[in-house]
C-alpha positions as semicolon CSV with decimal commas, in nm:
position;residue;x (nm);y (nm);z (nm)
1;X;3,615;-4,099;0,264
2;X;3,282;-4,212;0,192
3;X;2,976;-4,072;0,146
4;X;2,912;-3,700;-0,066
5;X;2,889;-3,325;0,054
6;X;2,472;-3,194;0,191
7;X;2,331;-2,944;0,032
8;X;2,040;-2,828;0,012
9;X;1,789;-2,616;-0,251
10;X;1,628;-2,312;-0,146
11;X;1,237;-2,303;-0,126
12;X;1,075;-2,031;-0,401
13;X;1,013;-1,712;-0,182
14;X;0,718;-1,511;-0,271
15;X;0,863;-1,150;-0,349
16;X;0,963;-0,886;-0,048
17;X;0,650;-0,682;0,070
18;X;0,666;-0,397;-0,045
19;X;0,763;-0,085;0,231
20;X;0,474;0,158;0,343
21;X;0,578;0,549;0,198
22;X;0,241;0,736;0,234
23;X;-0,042;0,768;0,417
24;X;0,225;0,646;0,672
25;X;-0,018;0,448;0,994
26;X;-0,311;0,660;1,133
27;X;-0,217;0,941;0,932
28;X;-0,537;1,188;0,857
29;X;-0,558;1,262;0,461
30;X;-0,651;1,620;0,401
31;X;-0,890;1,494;0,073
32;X;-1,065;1,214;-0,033
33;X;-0,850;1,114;-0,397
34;X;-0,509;1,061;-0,179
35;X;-0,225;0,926;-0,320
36;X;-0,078;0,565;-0,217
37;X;0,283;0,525;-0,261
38;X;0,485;0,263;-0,161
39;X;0,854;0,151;-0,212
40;X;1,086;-0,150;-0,246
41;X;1,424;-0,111;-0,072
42;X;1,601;-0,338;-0,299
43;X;1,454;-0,448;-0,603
44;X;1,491;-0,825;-0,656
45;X;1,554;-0,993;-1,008
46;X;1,233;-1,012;-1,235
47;X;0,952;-0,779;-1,322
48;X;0,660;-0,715;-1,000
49;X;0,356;-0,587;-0,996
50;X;0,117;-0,454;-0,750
51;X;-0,238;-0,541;-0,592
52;X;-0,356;-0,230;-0,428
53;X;-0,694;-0,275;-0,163
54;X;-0,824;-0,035;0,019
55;X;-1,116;-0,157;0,317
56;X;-1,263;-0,007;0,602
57;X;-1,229;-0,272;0,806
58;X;-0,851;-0,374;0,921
59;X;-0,920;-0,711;0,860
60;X;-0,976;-0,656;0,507
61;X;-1,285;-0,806;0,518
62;X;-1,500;-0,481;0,351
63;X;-1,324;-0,414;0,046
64;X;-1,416;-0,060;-0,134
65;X;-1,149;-0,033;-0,374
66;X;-0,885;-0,250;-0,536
67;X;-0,652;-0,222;-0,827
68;X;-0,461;-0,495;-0,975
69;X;-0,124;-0,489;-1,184
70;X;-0,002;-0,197;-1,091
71;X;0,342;-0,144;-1,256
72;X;0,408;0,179;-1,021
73;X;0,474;0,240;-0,699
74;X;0,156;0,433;-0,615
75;X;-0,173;0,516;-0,726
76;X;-0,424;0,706;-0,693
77;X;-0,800;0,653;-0,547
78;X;-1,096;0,797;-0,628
79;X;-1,410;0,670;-0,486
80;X;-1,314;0,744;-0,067
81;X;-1,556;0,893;0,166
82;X;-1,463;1,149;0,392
83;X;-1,476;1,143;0,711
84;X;-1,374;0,772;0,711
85;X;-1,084;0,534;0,824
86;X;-0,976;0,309;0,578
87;X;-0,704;0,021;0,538
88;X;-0,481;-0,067;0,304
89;X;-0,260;-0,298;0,173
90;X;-0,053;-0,351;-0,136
91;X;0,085;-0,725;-0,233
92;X;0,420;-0,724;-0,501
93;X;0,382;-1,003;-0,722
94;X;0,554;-1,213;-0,896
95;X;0,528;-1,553;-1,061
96;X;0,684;-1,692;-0,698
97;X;0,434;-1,538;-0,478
98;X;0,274;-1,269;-0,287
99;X;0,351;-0,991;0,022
100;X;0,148;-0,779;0,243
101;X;0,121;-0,462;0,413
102;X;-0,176;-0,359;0,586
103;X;-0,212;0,047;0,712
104;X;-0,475;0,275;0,818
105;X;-0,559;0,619;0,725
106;X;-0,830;0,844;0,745
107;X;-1,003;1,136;0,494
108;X;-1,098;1,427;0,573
109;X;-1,232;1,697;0,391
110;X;-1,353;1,872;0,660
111;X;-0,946;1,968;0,721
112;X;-0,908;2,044;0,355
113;X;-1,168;2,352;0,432
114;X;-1,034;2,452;0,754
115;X;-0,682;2,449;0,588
116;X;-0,854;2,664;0,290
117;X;-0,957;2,887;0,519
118;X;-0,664;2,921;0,722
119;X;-0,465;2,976;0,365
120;X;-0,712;3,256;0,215
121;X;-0,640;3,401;0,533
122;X;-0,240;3,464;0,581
123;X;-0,243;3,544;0,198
């Protein structure tokens, strides 16, 4: 026979995007410091980290907070306004590459008193 076997090397993948655990998509946050988790559902071979922004634009294009290599899967943010939508995405990273998720949720605070209220109430 002559000639040899194909084959063929695999291209280097950026990392898997990480998988949106909450705010889950249009989601109203009952304060303005809300948690952002997020979750891998298999971790793949090497250490990640995480780029956190947060925008209130969905296209990302208004930035109002961002964190960089984040070695969690969540975080938490400080400097939101109530009352407002936001978006946000996180990125794993690796030496390979970069993934994206991009979700919107919304403070409130206004709901964080009504719920007080309510509470005081029925206790």
């Amino acid at each position: 026979r002559s000639g040899g076997a194909l084959f063929s090397t695999a291209a280097t993948l950026a990392p898997p995007p990480p998988m949106v655990d909450e705010p889950i998509n249009g989601v109203i946050v009952q304060n303005s410091t809300p948690e952002i988790t997020w979750f891998l559902p298999t971790a793949p071979p090497g250490a990640l980290k995480y780029k956190l922004q947060i925008s209130e634009d969905m296209f990302m294009s208004n930035i109002v907070a961002e964190f960089d290599d984040i070695d969690a899967f969540s975080t938490v943010v400080n400097t939101l306004k109530s009352g407002t939508t936001y978006y946000w995405r996180v990125q794993s990273k690796d030496n390979n590459g970069v993934g994206k998720i991009v979700i919107p949720f919304k403070t409130d605070e206004e709901l964080e008193h009504i719920i007080g209220i309510f509470d005081k109430l029925n206790s």
